[in-house]
N, C-alpha and C positions, 0 to 999 in steps of 0.2 A: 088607413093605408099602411104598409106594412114599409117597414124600410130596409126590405132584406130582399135578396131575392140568388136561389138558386138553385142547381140542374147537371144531372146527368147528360152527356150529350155525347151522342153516336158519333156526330160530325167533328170537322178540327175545329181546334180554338182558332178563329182568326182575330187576332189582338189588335189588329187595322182597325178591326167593326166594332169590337167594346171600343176602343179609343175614341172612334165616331161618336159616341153616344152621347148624349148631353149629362154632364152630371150637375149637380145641384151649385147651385153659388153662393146659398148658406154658408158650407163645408169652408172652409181656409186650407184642409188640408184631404189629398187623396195620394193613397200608397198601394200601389202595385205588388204583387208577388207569383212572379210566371218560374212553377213549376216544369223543365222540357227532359228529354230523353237523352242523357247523356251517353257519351261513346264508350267509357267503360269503366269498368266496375269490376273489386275486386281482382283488378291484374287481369280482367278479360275485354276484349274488343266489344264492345254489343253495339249489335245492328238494331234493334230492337224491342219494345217490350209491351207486351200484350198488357192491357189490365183489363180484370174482371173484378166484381162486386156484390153485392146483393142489395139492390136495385133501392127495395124498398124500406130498408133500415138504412141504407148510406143517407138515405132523401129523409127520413125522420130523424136520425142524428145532425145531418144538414140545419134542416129545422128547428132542433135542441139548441144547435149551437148558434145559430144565428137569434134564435129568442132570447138564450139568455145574456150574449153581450148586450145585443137591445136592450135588455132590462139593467143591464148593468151599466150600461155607460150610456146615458140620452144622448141625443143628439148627434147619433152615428147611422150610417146607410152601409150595409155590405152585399158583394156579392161575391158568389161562389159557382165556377164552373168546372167540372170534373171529367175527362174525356172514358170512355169506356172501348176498348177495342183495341187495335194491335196502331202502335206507332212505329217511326220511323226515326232515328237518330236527330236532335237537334228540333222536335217537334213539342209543342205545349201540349202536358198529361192536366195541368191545373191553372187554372187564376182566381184567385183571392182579391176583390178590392177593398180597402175600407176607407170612407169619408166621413172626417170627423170636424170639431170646430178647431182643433190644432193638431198638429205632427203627433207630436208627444203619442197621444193615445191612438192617432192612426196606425202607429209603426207598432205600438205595444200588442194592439187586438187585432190587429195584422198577425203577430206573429203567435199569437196565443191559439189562435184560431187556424193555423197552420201546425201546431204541435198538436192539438185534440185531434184534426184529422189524421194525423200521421201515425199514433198513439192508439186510436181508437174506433177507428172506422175500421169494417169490412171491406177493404181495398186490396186487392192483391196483385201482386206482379210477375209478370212470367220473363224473365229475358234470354234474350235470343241473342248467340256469341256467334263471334266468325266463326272461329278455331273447333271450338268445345260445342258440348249439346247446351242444350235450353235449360233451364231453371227456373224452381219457384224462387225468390225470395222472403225473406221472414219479416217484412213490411219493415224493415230498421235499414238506414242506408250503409251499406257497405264501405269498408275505406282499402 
């Protein structure tokens, strides 16, 4: 059995129904990371922002990355959900979990695994401003 698990998904993230989930009670420790649609960027209003992808390299990179913490740190279970489609301000684009046997490495490959996809993934974003037209952005977050 695999201790990883994750997906593209059409639908929204509802973080009620991951939270439902039974997670393991091995773990000592499990760390959240809810990527949402913020209202603006760059000194513009955004209403907000479509993502698009390629499908099936985001899901074998998905894969990459979740085997090779597995292989690097035992004792860890993650998942990964990726929204695809146009959101809406204040709406989750991502969720990352990771349960490990302590914080320490939950938090570490929590965040490692959110810098490869941000980095490295075919993810793209479109955002949509009140004011202004729409834009891609260059997958780097704007300040």
């Amino acid at each position: 059995m695999n201790n990883y698990f994750f997906e593209i998904t059409l639908d929204y993230i509802d973080i009620k129904e991951i939270l439902e989930k039974k997670f393991h009670v091995e773990y000592g420790a499990t760390v959240f990371f809810l990527g949402k649609v913020r209202n603006f960027n760059s000194n513009k209003k955004v209403v907000g922002i479509n993502y698009d992808m390629c499908d099936e390299l985001v899901l074998l990179k998905f894969y990459n990355i979740c085997k090779h913490y597995c292989d690097l740190y035992k004792n860890i279970r993650i998942y990964i959900s990726h929204f695809k489609g146009y959101l809406k301000i204040g709406f989750i684009s991502i969720v990352i979990i990771v349960e490990s046997l302590n914080r320490k490495n939950s938090f570490i490959i929590c965040n490692m695994i959110l810098e490869d996809i941000k980095n490295n993934l075919p993810i793209w974003k479109y955002e949509h401003y009140f004011f202004d037209d729409s834009n891609w952005l260059n997958g780097k977050t704007l300040n």
